[in-house]
C-alpha positions as CSV (number, residue, x, y, z in Angstrom):
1,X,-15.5,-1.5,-30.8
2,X,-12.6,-1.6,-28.3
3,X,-14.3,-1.3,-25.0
4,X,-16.8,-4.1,-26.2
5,X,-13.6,-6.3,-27.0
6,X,-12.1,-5.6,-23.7
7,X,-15.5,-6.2,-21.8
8,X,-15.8,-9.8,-23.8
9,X,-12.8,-10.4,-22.4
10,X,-13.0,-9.6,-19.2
11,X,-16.1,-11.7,-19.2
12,X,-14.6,-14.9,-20.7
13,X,-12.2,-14.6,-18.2
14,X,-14.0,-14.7,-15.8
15,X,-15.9,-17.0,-16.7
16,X,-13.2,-19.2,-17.4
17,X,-12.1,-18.8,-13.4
18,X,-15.4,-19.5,-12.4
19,X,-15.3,-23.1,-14.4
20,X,-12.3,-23.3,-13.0
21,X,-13.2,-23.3,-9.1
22,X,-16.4,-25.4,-9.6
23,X,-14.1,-27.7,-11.3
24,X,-11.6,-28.0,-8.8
25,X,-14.6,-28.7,-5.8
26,X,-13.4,-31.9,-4.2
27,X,-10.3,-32.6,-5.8
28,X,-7.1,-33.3,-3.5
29,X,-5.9,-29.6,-5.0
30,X,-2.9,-29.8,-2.2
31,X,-1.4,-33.0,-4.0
32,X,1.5,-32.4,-6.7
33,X,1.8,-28.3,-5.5
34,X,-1.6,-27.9,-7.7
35,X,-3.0,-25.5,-5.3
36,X,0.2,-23.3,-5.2
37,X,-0.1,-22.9,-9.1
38,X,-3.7,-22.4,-9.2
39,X,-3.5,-19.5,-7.0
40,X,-0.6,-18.2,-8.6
41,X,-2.8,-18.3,-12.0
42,X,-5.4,-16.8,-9.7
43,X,-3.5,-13.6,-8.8
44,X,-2.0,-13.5,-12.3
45,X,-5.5,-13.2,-13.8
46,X,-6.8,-10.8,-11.3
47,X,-3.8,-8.3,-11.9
48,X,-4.6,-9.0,-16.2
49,X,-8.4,-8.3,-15.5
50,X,-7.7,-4.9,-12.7
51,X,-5.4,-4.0,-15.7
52,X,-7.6,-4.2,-18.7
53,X,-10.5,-2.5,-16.7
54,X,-8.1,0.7,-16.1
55,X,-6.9,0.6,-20.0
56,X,-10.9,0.8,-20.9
57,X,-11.1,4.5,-20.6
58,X,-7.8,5.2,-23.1
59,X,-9.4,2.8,-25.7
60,X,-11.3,5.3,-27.5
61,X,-13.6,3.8,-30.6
């Protein structure tokens, strides 16, 4: 049950970036520092999801 609970949310996640970047196409990102905190939640959640994928093998059912 744990590796199918880490895969959802690895999924939703990235999902959730995807929505993200097609909602963000043709916005004035560079206004108000938006794009300097979008890529800083970028990096963030690409460490969280590299993480979670190396924790799937010690999350035995």
């Amino acid at each position: 049950m744990a590796h199918h609970q880490v895969d959802r949310v690895i999924e939703d996640l990235d999902s959730a970036l995807r929505q993200l970047k097609e909602a963000m196409r043709g916005m004035p990102v560079h206004e108000h520092s938006f794009k300097a905190a979008h890529d800083k939640a970028a990096r963030v959640c690409g460490v969280l999801t590299t993480e979670l994928t190396d924790a799937r093998p010690a999350l035995h059912p």
